[in-house]
C-alpha positions as CSV (number, residue, x, y, z in Angstrom):
1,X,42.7,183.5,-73.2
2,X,40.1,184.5,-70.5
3,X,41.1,185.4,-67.1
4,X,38.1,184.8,-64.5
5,X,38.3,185.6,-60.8
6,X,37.0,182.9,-58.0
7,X,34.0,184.2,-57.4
8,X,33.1,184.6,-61.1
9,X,33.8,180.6,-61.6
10,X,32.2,179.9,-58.6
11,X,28.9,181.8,-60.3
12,X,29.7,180.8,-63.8
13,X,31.4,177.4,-64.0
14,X,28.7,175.8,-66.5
15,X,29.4,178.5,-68.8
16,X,33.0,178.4,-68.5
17,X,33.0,174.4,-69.1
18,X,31.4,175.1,-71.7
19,X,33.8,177.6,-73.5
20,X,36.5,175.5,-72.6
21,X,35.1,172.8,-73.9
22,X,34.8,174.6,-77.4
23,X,38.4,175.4,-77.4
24,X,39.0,178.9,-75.2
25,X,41.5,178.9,-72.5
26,X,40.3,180.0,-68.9
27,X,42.5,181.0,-65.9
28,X,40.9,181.1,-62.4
29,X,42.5,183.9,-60.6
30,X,42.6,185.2,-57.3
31,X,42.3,188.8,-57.7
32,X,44.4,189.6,-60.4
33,X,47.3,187.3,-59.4
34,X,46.3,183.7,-62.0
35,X,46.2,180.0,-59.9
36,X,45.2,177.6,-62.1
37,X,43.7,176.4,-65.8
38,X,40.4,175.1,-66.6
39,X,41.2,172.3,-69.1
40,X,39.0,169.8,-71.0
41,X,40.3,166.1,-70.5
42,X,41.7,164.4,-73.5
43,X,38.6,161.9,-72.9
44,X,35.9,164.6,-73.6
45,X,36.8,166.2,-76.7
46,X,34.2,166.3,-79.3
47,X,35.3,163.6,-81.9
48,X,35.4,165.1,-84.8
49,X,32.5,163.6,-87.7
50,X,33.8,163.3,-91.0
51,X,31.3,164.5,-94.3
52,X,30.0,166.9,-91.7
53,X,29.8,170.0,-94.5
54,X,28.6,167.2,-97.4
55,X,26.3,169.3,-99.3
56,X,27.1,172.2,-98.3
57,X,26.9,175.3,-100.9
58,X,29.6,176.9,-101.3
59,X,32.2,179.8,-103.8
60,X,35.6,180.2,-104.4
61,X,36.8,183.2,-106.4
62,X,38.4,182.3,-109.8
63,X,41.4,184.5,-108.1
64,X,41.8,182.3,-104.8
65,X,45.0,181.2,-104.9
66,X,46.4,184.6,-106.8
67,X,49.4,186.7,-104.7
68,X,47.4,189.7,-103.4
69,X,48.8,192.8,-105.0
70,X,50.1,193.6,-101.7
71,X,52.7,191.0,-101.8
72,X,53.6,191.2,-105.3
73,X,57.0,193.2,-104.9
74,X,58.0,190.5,-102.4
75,X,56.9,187.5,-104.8
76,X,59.8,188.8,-107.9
């Protein structure tokens, strides 16, 4: 969560819509007491593009799925 005062959303809405926009929450307060929440509409949300990461390189330790040793006592 961010909290921005008036005058910095005033100088810095593009940015602000634009972090919202990617998913971080921003309260527009007055001094330090918060009024309201800069939200992205339902309508605007980036639709999400399936096959995306096709392609993409990737590794998976052998291990992945493994109980880390630091659970072990709890797993028994």
């Amino acid at each position: 969560m961010k909290q921005v005062t008036i005058h910095e959303a005033k100088t810095h809405l593009s940015r602000l819509i634009q972090e919202a926009i990617k998913g971080e929450q921003i309260i527009i307060a007055r001094g330090s007491t918060p009024l309201v929440e800069l939200r992205v509409l339902p309508s605007a949300r980036t639709k999400r593009t399936p096959g995306v990461f096709a392609g993409l390189d990737y590794w998976m330790s052998e291990d992945f799925g493994e109980p880390l040793e630091d659970f072990k006592d709890y797993m028994q």
